[in-house]
C-alpha positions in Angstrom: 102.3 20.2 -200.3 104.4 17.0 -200.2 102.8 14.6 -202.8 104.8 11.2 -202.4 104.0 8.5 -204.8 105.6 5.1 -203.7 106.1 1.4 -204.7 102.5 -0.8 -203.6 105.3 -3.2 -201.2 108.9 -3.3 -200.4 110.7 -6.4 -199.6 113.8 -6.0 -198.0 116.8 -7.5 -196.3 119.3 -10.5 -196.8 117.8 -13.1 -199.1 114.8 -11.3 -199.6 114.9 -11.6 -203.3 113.6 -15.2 -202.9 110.1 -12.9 -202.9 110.1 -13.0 -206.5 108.0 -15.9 -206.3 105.8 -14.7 -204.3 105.3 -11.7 -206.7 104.8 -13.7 -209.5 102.1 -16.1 -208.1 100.6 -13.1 -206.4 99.7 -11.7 -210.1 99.4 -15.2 -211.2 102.1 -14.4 -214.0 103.6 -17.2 -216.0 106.6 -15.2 -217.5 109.2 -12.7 -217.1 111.2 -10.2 -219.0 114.7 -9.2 -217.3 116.4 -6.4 -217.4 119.6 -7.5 -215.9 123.1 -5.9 -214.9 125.8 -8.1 -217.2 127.6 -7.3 -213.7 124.9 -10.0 -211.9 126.2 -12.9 -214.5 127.9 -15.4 -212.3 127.5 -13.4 -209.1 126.0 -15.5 -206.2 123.1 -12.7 -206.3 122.5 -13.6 -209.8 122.6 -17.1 -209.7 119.8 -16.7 -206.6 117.8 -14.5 -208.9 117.6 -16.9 -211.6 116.6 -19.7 -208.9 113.5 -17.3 -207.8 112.2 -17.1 -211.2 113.1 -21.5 -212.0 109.8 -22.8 -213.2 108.6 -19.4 -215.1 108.9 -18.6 -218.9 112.1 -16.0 -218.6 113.5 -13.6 -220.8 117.0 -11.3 -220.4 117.7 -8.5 -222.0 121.1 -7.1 -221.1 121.2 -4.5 -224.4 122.0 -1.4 -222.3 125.2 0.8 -221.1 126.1 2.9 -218.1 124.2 5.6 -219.5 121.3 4.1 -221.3 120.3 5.3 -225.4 117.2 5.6 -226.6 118.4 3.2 -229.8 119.1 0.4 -227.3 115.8 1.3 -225.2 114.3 0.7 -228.7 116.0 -2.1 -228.6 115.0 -3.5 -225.3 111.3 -2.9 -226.6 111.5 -5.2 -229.7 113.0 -7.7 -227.6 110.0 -7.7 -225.1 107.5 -7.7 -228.0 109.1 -11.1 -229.0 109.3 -12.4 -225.6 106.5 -11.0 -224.0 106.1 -11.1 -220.3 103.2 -10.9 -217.7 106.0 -9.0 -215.4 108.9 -7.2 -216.1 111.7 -7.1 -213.6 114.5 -4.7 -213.4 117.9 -5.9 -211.5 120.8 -3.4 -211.7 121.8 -0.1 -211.0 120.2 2.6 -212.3 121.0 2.4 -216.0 119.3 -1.1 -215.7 116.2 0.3 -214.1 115.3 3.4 -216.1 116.3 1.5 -219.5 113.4 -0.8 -217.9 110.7 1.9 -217.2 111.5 3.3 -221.1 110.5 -0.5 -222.2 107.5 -0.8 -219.9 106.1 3.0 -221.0 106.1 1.4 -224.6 105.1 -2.1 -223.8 101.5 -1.5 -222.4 102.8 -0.8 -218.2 103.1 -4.7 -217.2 103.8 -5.0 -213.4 106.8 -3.9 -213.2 109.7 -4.7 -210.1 112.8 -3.3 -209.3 115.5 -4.9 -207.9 118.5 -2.3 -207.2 122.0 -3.8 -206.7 123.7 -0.2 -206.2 123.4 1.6 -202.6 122.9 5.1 -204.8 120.0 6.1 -207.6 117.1 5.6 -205.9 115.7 4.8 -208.9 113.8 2.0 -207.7 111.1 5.0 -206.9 111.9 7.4 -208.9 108.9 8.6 -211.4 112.2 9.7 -213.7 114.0 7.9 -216.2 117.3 9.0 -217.1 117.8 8.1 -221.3 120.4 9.3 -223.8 119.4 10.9 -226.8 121.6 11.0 -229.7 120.3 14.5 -231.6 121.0 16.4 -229.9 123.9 14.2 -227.4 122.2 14.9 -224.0 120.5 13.0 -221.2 116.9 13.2 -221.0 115.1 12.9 -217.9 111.4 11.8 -218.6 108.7 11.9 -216.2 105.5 9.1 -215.7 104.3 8.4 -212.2 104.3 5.0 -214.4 107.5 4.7 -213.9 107.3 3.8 -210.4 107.4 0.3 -209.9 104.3 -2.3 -207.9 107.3 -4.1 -205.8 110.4 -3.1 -204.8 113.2 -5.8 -203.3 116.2 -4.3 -201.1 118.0 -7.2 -200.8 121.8 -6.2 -199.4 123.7 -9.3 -200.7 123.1 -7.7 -204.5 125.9 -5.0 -203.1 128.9 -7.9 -202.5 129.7 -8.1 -205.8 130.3 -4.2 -206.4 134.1 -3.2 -206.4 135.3 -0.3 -204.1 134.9 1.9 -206.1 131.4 1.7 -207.3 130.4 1.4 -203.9 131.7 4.5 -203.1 130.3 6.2 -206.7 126.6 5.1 -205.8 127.3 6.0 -202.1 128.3 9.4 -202.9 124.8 9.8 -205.2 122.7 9.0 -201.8 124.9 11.4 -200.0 124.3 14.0 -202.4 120.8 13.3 -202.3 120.8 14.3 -198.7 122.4 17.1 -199.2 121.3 19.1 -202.0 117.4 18.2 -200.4 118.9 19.5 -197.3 120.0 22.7 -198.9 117.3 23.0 -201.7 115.5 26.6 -202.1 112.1 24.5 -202.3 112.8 22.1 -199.4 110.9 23.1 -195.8 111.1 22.2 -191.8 109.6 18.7 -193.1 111.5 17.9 -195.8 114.8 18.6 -193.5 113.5 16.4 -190.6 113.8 13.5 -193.0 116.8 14.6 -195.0 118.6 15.3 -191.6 117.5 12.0 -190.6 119.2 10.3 -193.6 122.5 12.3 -193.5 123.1 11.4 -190.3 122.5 7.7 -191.1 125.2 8.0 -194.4 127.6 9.2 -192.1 127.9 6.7 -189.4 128.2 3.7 -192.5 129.7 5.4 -195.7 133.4 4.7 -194.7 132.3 1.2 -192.9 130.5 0.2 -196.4 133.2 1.5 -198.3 136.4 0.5 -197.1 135.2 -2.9 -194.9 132.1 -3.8 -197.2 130.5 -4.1 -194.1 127.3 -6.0 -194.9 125.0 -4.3 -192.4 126.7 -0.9 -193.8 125.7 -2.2 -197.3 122.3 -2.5 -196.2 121.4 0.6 -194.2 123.1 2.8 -197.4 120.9 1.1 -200.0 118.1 1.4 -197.7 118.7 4.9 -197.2 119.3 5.5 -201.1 115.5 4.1 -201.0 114.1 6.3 -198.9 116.1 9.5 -199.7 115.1 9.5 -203.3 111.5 10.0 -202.4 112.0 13.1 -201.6 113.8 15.4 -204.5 111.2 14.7 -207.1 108.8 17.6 -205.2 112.3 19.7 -204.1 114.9 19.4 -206.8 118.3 19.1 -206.6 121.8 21.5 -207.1 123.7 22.8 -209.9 125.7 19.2 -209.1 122.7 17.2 -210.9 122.5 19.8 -213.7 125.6 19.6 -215.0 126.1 15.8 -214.6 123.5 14.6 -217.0 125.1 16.7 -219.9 128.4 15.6 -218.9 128.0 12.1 -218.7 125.8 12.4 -222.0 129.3 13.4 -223.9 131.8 11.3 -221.8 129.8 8.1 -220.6 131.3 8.4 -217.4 129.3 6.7 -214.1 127.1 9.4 -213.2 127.8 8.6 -209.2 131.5 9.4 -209.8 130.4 12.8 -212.1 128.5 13.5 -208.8 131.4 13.3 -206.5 133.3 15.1 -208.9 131.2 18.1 -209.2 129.7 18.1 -205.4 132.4 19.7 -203.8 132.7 22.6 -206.1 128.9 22.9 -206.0 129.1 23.3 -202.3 131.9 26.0 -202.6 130.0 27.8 -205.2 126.6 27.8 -203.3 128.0 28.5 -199.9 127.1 31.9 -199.0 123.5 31.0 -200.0 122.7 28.1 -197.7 125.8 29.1 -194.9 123.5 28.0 -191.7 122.0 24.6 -193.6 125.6 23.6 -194.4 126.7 24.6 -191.2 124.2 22.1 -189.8 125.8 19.3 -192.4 129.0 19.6 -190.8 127.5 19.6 -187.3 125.8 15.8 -188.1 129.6 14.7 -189.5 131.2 15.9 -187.0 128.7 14.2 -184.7 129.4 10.9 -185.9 133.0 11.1 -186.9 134.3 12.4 -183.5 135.9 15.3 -184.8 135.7 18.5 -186.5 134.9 18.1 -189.9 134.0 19.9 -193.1 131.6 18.3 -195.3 133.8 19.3 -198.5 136.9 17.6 -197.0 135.3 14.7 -196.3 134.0 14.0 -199.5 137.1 14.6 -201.3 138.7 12.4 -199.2 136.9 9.5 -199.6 137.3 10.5 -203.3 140.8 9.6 -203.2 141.0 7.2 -200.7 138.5 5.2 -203.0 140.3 6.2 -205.8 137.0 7.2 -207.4 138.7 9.5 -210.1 141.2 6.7 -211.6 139.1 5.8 -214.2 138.4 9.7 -215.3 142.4 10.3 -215.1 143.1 7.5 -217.9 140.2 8.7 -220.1 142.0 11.2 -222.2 139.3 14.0 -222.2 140.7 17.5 -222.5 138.5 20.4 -221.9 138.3 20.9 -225.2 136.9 17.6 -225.8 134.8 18.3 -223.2 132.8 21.0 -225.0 132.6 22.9 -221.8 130.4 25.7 -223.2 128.0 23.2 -224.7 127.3 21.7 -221.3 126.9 24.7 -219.4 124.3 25.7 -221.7 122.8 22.1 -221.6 122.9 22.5 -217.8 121.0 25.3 -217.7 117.6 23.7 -218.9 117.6 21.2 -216.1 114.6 21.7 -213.4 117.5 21.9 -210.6 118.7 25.1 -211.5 115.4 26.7 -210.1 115.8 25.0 -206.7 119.7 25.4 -206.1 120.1 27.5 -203.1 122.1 30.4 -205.3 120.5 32.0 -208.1 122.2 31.4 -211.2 121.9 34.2 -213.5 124.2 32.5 -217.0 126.2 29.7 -218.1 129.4 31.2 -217.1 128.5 30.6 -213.5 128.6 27.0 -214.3 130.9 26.6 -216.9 132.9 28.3 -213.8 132.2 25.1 -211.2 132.4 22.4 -214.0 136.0 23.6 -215.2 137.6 23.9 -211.5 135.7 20.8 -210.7 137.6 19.0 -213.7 141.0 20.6 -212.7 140.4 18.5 -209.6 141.3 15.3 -212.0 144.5 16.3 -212.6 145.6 17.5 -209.4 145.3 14.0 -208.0 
């Protein structure tokens, strides 16, 4: 059974957060609470944003980091409860989105709209939020088909501001997507038309939107990041997912670039498990980039021709910071270790992919 729950209407392409307005006089609202990126201040994107809502009683709440708390989704509540607001709106990556569905859960579910400026999470429809908790340090994924929002924009010039780099972190999240759907134990013959559908789609723009910023690139990734993420919610994901909440949990690190990180080994690990579905992968690549190519190669290179791991060289973390035991074990409570195409029978197995995924670091 394939039980989608989607956003009531979707506005997308260039400009099309100018809808705001609409939205708001559609529910006849009078105010707005923000949840905004402090990446959208003084970005032309931002600066349209706050034009859509001119004339409304706004309040912004910018309280949250790349991996959102629970103490500053608290936070984010007792700021709404002073401000109140007849809509709450939701413009950032992911962080900004789910710290928004923690603050609507507690705030009485106002209508609620997303507005993602990242071409990865997906969050946008997503009944998950991703929050930090404290005690224990770990990432918390909390379910409420609350969560997903009433309106949806997909507006492409919210990507121009993004640096290289974090266009190439939240492009390597959809791509995972694809591909852990594609080779999920729990994903069937219609799941795959739609995730084969949206692989070959990344791979004719990922290097375009990447390394030219290509503005129709742009928007056919964020779109796809849209429509990819309605998927995993009823297939689950890999052993890649599993261990990147607990890691970014201890590390803060973005969890797109934890993604491209750990999808290569994951793919390694699992590959006598799904050899004919990843087979099919590299067909689509190699479809659309001419030549012969291995899905693993081509994700590490765009890796370091983004230079997606600079940030995780100068961090300092040893493995023994790292508490690599601690997050194998952590990993193995997530939901996606039931649908990764290999069985995983202990923690060793993953403590196995995280450490030769971190050796990658250093190599480069």
């Amino acid at each position: 059974m394939w039980n989608i729950k989607t956003p009531r209407l979707v506005y997308s392409g260039l400009g099309s957060v100018s809808k705001l307005k609409d939205i708001m006089e559609g529910n006849s609202a009078k105010s707005a609470f923000v949840v905004l990126d402090r990446g959208l201040e003084g970005t032309c994107f931002g600066k349209k944003l706050k034009l859509a809502l001119e004339g409304y009683e706004t309040a912004y709440w910018r309280g949250f980091s790349t991996n959102p708390s629970v103490i500053q989704c608290e936070d984010g509540v007792e700021c709404f409860r002073r401000n109140k607001g007849d809509i709450i709106i939701a413009a950032g990556g992911g962080s900004a989105i789910d710290a928004a569905k923690y603050i609507r859960m507690n705030s009485g579910f106002q209508t609620f709209v997303a507005i993602p400026t990242t071409c990865g999470t997906g969050a946008e429809c997503s009944p998950f939020a991703i929050i930090k908790e404290t005690e224990p340090l770990r990432k918390a994924a909390i379910s409420h088909e609350g969560f997903i929002p009433e309106y949806v924009i997909l507006d492409p010039q919210s990507l121009m501001s993004l640096s290289r780099e974090m266009i190439a972190a939240t492009a390597m999240d959809t791509l995972a997507h694809g591909i852990e759907v594609h080779i999920s134990k729990n994903a069937d013959s219609l799941v795959r038309i739609s995730t084969r559908g949206s692989l070959d789609t990344i791979f004719r723009h990922m290097e375009r939107a990447v390394f030219d910023r290509d503005m129709e690139s742009l928007e056919v990734l964020q779109n796809v990041a849209f429509t990819a993420r309605l998927l995993y919610p009823r297939t689950g994901l890999s052993i890649a997912h599993s261990l990147a909440h607990p890691l970014g949990a201890i590390t803060d690190w973005h969890h797109g670039i934890i993604i491209a990180l750990l999808l290569p080994q994951t793919l390694i690990f699992n590959k006598g498990h799904c050899q004919e579905l990843l087979g099919e992968i590299n067909g689509i690549l190699s479809l659309n980039s001419g030549r012969k190519t291995d899905i693993i190669e081509w994700i590490e290179d765009i890796a370091h021709r983004s230079e997606l791991f600079k940030h995780l060289n100068a961090s300092g973390y040893t493995l023994e910071d790292l508490e690599i035991d601690r997050i194998a074990q952590e990993a193995m409570k997530s939901s996606n270790i039931a649908s990764n195409p290999r069985e995983i029978s202990s923690s060793e197995e993953l403590k196995e992919v995280l450490v030769e995924s971190l050796k990658k670091i250093k190599a480069r």
